[in-house]
C-alpha positions as CSV (number, residue, x, y, z in Angstrom):
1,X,83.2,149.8,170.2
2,X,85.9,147.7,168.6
3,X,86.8,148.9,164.8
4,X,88.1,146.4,162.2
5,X,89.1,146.6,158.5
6,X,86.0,146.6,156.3
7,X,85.5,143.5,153.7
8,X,82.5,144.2,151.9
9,X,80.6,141.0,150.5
10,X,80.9,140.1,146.3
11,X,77.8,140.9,145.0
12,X,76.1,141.0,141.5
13,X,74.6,144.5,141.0
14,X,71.7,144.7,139.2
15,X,69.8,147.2,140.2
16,X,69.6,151.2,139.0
17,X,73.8,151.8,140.0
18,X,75.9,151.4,140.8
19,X,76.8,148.5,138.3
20,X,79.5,145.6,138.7
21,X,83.5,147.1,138.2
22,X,85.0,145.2,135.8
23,X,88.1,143.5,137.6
24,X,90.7,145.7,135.7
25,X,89.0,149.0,136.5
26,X,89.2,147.9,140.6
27,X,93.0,146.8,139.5
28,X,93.9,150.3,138.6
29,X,92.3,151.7,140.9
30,X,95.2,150.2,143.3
31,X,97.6,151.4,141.2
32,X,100.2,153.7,142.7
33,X,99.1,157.6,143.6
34,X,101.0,160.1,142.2
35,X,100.5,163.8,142.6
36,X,98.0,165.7,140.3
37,X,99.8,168.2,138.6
38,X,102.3,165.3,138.0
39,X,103.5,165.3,133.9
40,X,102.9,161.5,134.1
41,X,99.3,162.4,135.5
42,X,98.5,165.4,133.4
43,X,99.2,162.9,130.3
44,X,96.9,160.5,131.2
45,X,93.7,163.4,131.7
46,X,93.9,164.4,128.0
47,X,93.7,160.8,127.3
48,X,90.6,160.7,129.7
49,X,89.4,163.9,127.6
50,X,89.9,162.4,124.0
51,X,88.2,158.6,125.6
52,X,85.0,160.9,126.8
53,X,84.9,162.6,123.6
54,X,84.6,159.3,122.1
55,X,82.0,158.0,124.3
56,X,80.1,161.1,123.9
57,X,80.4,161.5,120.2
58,X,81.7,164.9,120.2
59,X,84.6,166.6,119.5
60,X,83.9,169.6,122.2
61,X,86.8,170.4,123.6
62,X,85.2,171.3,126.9
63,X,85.0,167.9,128.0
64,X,85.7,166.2,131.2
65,X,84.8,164.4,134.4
66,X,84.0,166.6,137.0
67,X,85.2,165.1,140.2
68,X,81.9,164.4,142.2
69,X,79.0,161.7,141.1
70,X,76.4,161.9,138.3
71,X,74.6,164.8,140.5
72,X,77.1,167.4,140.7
73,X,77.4,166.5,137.0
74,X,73.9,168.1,136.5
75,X,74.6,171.2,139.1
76,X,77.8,171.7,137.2
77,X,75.7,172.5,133.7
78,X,73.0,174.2,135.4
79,X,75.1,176.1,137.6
80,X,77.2,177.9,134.7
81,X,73.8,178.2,132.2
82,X,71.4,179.0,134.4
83,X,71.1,182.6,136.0
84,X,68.8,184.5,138.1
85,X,65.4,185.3,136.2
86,X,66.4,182.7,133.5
87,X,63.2,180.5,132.0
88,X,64.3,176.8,131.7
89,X,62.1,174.5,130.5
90,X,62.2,171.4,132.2
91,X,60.9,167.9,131.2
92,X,59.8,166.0,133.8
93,X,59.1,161.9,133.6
94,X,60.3,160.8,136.5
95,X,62.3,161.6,139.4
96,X,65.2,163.1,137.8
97,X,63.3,165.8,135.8
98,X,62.4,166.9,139.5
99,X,66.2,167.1,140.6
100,X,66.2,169.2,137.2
101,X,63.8,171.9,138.2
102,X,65.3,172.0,141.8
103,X,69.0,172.6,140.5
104,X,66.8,175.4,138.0
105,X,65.2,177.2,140.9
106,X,68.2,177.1,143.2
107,X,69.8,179.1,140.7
108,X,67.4,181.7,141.0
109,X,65.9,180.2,137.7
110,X,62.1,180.3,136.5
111,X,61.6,176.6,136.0
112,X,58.4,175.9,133.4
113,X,57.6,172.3,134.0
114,X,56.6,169.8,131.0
115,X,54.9,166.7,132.9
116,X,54.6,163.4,131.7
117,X,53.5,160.1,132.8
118,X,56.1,158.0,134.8
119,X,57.2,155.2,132.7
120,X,56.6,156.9,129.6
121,X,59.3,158.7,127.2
122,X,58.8,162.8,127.0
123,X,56.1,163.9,124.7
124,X,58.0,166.2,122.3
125,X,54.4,167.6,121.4
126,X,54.2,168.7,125.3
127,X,57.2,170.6,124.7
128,X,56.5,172.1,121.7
129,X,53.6,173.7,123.2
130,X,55.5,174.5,125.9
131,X,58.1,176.5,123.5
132,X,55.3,178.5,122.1
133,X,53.6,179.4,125.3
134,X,56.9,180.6,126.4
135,X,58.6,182.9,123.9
136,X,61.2,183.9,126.8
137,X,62.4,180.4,127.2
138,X,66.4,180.4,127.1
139,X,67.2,176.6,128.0
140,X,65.2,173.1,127.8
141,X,66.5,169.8,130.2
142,X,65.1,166.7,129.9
143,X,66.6,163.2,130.7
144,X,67.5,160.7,128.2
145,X,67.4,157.8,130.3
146,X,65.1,158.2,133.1
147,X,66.8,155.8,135.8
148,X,63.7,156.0,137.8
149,X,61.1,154.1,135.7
150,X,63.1,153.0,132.6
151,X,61.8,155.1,129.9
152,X,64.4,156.6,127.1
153,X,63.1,159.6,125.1
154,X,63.6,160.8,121.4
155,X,66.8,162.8,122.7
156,X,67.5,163.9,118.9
157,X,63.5,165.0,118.7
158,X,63.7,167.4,121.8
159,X,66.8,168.9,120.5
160,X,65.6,169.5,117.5
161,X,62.3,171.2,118.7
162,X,64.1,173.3,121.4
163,X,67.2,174.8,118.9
164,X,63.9,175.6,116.0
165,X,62.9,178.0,119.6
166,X,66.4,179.4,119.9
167,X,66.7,177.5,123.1
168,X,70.2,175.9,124.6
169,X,69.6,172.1,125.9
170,X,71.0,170.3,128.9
171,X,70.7,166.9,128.9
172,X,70.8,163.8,131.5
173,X,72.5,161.0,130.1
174,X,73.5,159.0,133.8
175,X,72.0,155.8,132.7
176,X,72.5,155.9,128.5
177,X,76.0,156.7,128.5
178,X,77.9,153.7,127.0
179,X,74.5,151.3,127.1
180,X,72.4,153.2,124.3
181,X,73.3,155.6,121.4
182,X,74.5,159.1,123.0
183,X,75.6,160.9,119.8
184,X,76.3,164.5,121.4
185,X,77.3,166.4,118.0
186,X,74.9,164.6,115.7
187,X,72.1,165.4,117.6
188,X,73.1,169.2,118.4
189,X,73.1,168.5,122.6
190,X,74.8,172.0,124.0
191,X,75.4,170.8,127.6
192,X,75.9,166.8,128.9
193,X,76.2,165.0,131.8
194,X,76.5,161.6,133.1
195,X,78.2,159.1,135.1
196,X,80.6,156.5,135.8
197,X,78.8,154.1,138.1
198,X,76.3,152.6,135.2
199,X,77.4,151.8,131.7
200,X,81.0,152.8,131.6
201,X,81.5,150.1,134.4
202,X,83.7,152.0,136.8
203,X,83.6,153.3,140.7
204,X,80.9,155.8,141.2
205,X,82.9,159.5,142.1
206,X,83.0,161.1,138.5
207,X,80.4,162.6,136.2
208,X,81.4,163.3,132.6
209,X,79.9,166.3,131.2
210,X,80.3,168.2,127.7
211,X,79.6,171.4,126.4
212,X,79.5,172.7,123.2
213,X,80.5,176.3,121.7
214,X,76.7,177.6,122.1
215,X,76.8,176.7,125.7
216,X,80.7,178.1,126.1
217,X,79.2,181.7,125.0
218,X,76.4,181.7,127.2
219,X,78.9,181.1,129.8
220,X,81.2,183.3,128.9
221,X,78.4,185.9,128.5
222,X,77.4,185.6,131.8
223,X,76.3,188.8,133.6
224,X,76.5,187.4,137.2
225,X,79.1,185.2,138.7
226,X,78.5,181.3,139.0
227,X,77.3,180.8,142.2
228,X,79.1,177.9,142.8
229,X,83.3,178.3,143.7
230,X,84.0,174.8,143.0
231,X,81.8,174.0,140.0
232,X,82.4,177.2,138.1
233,X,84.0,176.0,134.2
234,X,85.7,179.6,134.3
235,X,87.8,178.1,136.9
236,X,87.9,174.3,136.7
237,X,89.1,174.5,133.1
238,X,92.2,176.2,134.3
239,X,92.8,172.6,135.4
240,X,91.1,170.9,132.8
241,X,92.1,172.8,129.8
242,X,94.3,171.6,127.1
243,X,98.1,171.5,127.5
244,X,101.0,171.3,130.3
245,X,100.3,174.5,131.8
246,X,97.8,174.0,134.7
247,X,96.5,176.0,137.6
248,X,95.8,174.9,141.1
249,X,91.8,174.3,141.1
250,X,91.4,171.2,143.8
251,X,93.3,168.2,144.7
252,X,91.6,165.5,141.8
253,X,91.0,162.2,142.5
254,X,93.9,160.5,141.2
255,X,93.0,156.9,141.6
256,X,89.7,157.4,140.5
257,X,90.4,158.5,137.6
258,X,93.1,156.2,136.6
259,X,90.1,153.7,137.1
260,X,87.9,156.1,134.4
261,X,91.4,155.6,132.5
262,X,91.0,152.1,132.1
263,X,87.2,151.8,132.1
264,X,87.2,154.3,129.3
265,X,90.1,152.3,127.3
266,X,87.8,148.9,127.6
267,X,84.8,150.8,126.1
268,X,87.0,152.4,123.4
269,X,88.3,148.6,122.5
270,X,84.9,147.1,122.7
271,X,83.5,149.5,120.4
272,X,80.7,152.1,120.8
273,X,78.4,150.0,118.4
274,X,79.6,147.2,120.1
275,X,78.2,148.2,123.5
276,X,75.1,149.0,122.5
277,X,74.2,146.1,120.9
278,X,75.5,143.6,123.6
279,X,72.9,145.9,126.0
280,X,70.6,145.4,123.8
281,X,71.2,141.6,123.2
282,X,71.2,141.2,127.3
283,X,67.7,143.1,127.2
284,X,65.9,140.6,125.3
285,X,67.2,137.9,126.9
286,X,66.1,139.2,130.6
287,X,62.6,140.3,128.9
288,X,62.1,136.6,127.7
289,X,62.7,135.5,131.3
290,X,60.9,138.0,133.3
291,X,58.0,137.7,131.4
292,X,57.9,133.9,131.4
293,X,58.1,134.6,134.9
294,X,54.5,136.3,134.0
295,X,56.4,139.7,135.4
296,X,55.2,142.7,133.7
297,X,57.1,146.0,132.1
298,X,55.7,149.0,133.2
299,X,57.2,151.1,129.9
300,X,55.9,150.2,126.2
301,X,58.7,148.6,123.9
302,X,59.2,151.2,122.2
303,X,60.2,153.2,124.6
304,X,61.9,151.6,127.0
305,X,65.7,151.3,128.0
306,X,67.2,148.2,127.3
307,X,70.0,148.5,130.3
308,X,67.5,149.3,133.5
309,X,64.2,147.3,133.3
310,X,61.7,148.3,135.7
311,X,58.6,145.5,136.2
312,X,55.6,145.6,138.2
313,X,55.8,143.9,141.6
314,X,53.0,141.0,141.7
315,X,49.8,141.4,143.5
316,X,50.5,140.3,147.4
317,X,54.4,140.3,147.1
318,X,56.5,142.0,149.8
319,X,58.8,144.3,147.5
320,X,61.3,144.6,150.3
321,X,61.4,140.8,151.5
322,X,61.9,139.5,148.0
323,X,64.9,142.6,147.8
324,X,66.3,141.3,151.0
325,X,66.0,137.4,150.6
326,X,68.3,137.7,147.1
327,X,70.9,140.0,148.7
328,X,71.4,137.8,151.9
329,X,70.9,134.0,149.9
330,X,72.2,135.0,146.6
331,X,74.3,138.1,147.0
332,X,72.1,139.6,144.2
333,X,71.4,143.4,143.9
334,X,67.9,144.3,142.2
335,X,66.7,148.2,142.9
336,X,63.4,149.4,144.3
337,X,61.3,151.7,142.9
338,X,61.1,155.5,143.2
339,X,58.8,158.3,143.9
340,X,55.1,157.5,142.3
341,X,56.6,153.6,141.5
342,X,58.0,153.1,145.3
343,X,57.1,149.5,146.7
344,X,55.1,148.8,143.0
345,X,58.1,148.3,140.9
346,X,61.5,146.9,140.9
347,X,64.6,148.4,138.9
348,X,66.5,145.2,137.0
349,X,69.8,146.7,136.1
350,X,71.7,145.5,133.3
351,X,74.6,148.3,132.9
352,X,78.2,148.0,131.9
353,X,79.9,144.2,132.6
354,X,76.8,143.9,135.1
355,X,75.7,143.3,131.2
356,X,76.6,139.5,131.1
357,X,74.7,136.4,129.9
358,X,75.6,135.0,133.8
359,X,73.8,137.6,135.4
360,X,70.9,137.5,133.5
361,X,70.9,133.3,134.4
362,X,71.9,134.1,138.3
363,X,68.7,137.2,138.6
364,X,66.0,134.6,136.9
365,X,66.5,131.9,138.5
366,X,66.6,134.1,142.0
367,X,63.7,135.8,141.4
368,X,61.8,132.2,140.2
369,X,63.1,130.6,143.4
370,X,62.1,133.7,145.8
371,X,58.5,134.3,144.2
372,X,58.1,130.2,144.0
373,X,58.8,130.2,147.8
374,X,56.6,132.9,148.7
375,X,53.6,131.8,146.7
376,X,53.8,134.6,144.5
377,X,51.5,134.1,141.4
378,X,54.0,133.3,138.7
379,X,55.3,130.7,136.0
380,X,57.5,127.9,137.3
381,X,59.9,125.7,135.6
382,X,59.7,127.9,132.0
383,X,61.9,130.8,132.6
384,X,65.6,129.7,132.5
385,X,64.5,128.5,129.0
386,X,63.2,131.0,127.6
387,X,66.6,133.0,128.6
388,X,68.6,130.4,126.8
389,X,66.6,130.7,123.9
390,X,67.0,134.6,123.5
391,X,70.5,134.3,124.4
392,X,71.1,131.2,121.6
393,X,68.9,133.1,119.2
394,X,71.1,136.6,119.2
395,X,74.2,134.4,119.4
C-alpha cells in the first residue's frame, strides 16, 4: 500500500459537531509550538481561564479545558463527585442522559433515572418527584442541550429544584455553550462541562468544564481516591491552578489550545449577547425554509434549541442517500439521527461560524434539489424565499 499526505475536502458542517473553524482559529492552530510549562505558554492558559469564565458566566476559579473532547469533559465531573454507593439522579431525554448514568454507575454510583420523551425538554415535575422519592439523593445531571434530538431544558428550573433537595448538579452544556444563554453563577450550576467543536467554533480536543465552591468541597471531602489518574482535579489543578508555579501533570496540547485562545478571543469580541442572538436569528431563518420545504420539527417551539434543528425524515426518503448525495455533490454536512430517532430524523447544525446566512442558503437549496430529485413529497420553488424573508426581516 502506497501512503500519501492527507488533503481532506472543504466542507460546510452542519450537522450535530463538529461545526465549521473559523479561518483564524485553523491559523493559530499552525502557529509555532512551544513547550508547556513555557512562561510565554503559561501566560496565555490564564487567559484561556479568564475567556471560559466569561463564556460560562462564572467567576469559579476552577475553570478550565480539560485536554480530551466533550466526553471526558463529563467523566471528569462525574469522576471527582461521584463515589461508590453515591445516589445521582440522572435526567434522561435523549442519548446523552444515557452516557450520564453509565459514567454514574461506572463509578460505582446508584444512578436513579428520570425518563422523558426524546425530543422533549426535562420535566422538572419528574424530578421533583424523583427528589422526594429519594431523600438520599446527593447529586442531579441532566443535559442542557440535548445534541441528540434538539430539545433545551429549563436549566435554571432543575437547579433550582435540586439545591431546594440539598443536592449538587452536574450539567451538560456540549451544544449550548456559546449558542444559547449558559449563565453558570446566576443559575447556581456546581459542576459544567462542554465542548469546543460546536458553538465556540474551534477543533474538537478540549472540553471546558467549571466547578463551583460546593462542588470543590465535595471533592475535597472525598473518602476514596478518584478512580481516575489522569482526570483527578486534585492533580490536574497542580497544572491548572493559578500562578507561575506549575507541576508536571501531562504534556497539554499546545496548539490546540492556542486555537481555544483565539476562538475564545472572537467570542469575547462578538459578545456573549451577541452570539446568542445571531443563533437565534440563523434559527428562524432555517425554520422558514425547512418548513416551506413542508419538513417537520420534531421538538415544540418552545423548547427547542435554536443551533441543532432536528426534522423528521419524509415518508419514503432514504435518510442515508439524501446524507450521502449532499456530501459527495455539495460538500454539505447534515447529521443523522440517534438512538430511538436513527434513520427518522436528521440533525441540521447551525453552531458557531457554521452560524452564517450562506449556510443556511447553501443547506436549503441542497436539501430542495436532493428531495426534488428523488420525488420526495415536498414544496418546490418557495423555500429560498422564505429564507430571504426571515433573514431581511431580523436584519
Amino acid at each position: 500500500m502506497e501512503f500519501h499526505s492527507f488533503n481532506p475536502p472543504v466542507r460546510t458542517l452542519m450537522g450535530p459537531g463538529p461545526s465549521d473553524v473559523h479561518p483564524r482559529v485553523l491559523e493559530a492552530l499552525s502557529r509555532p509550538t512551544i513547550g508547556h510549562l513555557d512562561p510565554r505558554f503559561v501566560a496565555m492558559m490564564e487567559e484561556v481561564k479568564a475567556l471560559l469564565q466569561y463564556a460560562f458566566q462564572t467567576d469559579n476559579q476552577l475553570t478550565f479545558p480539560v485536554s480530551a473532547p466533550g466526553s471526558a469533559g463529563m467523566e471528569t465531573c462525574f469522576a471527582n463527585l461521584v463515589e461508590p454507593g453515591d445516589k445521582v439522579i440522572v435526567c434522561r431525554n435523549g442519548v446523552f442522559g444515557g452516557r450520564m448514568q453509565e459514567n454514574v454507575e461506572r463509578c460505582g454510583g446508584v444512578a436513579v433515572m428520570v425518563e422523558d420523551e426524546w425530543g422533549r425538554a426535562v420535566d422538572p415535575q419528574k424530578l421533583e418527584d424523583a427528589l422526594k422519592a429519594n431523600p438520599d439523593a446527593k447529586i442531579v445531571a441532566f443535559v442542557h442541550a440535548e445534541t441528540s434530538t434538539g430539545a433545551q431544558s429549563d436549566a435554571r428550573t432543575l437547579v433550582k429544584l435540586a439545591h431546594r433537595h440539598d443536592c449538587l448538579t452536574i450539567v451538560d452544556t456540549v451544544t449550548s455553550l456559546g449558542g444559547t444563554p449558559v449563565k453558570v453563577d446566576v443559575w447556581g450550576i456546581d459542576a459544567v462541562y462542554s465542548g469546543t467543536q460546536k458553538c465556540l467554533s474551534c477543533v474538537p480536543g478540549l472540553a471546558p468544564v467549571s466547578f463551583n465552591e460546593r462542588a470543590q468541597e465535595k471533592i475535597r471531602s472525598r473518602g476514596s481516591r478518584v478512580q481516575s489518574w489522569f482526570l483527578d482535579l486534585n492533580l490536574v489543578m497542580g497544572y491548572w491552578g493559578g500562578g507561575a508555579q506549575r507541576s508536571y501533570h501531562h504534556t497539554a496540547p499546545v496548539n490546540t489550545l492556542y486555537a481555544l485562545h483565539e476562538s475564545l478571543l472572537m467570542l469575547k469580541a462578538e459578545g456573549l449577547e451577541n452570539a446568542w442572538n445571531r443563533h437565534q436569528r440563523h434559527h428562524l431563518a432555517l425554520r422558514a425554509g425547512l418548513e416551506a420545504l413542508g419538513l417537520r420539527f420534531i421538538v415544540p417551539e418552545e423548547e427547542r434549541l435554536p443551533q441543532l434543528n432536528a426534522v423528521s425524515i419524509p415518508e419514503g426518503v432514504d435518510d442515508a442517500a439524501v446524507r450521502a448525495r449532499l456530501l459527495e455533490e455539495y460538500n454539505l454536512e447534515i447529521g443523522a439521527g440517534l438512538g430511538a430517532l436513527a434513520g427518522k430524523v436528521w440533525r441540521i447544525g447551525l453552531m458557531g461560524h457554521a452560524s452564517r446566512a450562506e449556510n443556511i442558503l447553501l443547506c436549503v437549496a441542497a436539501l430542495e434539489a436532493v428531495l426534488a430529485d428523488m420525488g420526495a413529497p415536498i414544496e418546490t420553488g418557495v423555500a429560498l424565499g422564505a429564507v430571504q424573508r426571515a433573514l431581511t426581516a431580523e436584519a
